[in-house]
NUVEXMAR-705228 format. One record per residue (C-alpha): z, y, x negated. Coordinates in pm, whole numbers, plus 50000, padded with zeros to 5 digits. Each point is the difference from the previous one (the first is absolute). Last residue first. Example, Ala and Ser with C-alpha at 12.3 -4.5 7.8 and 13.67 -1.06 7.14 Angstrom:
507144989448633
500664965650137
//
This chain:
509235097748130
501514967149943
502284995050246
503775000649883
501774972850154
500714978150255
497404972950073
497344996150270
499714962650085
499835002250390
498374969250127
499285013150338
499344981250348
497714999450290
498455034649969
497345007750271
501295030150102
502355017349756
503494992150031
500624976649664
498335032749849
502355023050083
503044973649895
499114995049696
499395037449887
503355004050178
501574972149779
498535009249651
500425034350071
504554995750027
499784979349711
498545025449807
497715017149782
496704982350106
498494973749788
496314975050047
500004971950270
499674996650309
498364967450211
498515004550323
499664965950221
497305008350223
497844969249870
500225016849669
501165036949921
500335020849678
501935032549929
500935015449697
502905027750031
499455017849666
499495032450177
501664992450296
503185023749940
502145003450352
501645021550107
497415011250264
497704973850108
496655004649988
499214983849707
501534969250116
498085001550374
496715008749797
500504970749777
500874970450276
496945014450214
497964991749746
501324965949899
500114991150388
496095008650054
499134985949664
502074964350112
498215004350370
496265001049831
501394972349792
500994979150283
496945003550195
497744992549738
502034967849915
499984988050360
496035002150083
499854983350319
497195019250168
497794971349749
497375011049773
496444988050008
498315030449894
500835017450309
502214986950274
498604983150279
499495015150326
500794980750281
503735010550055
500555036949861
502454995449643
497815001549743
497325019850156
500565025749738
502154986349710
503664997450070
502265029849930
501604994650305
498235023850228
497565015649822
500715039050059
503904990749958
498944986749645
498135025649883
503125024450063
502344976249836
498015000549696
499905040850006
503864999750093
500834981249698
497335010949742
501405038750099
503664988949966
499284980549669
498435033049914
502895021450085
502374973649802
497965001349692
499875036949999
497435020450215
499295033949750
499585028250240
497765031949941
500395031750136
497045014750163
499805037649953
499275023350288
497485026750017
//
């Protein structure tokens, strides 16, 4: 009989799992719009309009933030753990410490070449993170 191990999904692994699992229900609906929302003739549930910007955008900004995280923590030499990472309007913003001047320019510049990334505000300071 074989034992199970057991996993623990940190923060990153879950924003992973969150991220694919949105962008999974999305793909099966299209656009993300409501059913019907965007098939000519049938009128959108409830009232709402297929042109639904702000929803949209925010679904993209998780998408982005997610992806952001799991390509820092992924990257060898480099010491994510107080890399915070925020995104708005595809515009991702870093901030937090890494050791180095050296990580505070590659963690920029992997996320300034993810998909879907217009620009990056890169704030991170040099220093001793707080760990």
């Amino acid at each position: 009989m074989r034992k199970r191990s057991s996993r623990k999904l940190g923060s990153a692994g879950l924003g992973v799992a969150l991220a694919l699992t949105c962008g999974a229900a999305l793909a099966q609906s299209g656009t993300g719009a409501p059913s019907g929302a965007n098939r000519p003739g049938v009128p959108p549930p409830h009232g709402l309009t297929s042109a639904a910007p702000s929803a949209g955008t925010n679904t993209s900004d998780t998408l982005i933030t997610a992806r952001a995280k799991a390509a820092l923590a992924g990257t060898d030499g480099l010491e994510s753990n107080d890399v915070h990472v925020t995104t708005d309007r595809a515009t991702v913003t870093l901030t937090g410490t890494v050791a180095d001047a050296a990580q505070r320019d590659r963690a920029g510049s992997i996320v300034q070449h993810l998909d879907g990334v217009t620009s990056v505000t890169n704030l991170l300071q040099v220093g001793k993170p707080s760990h």
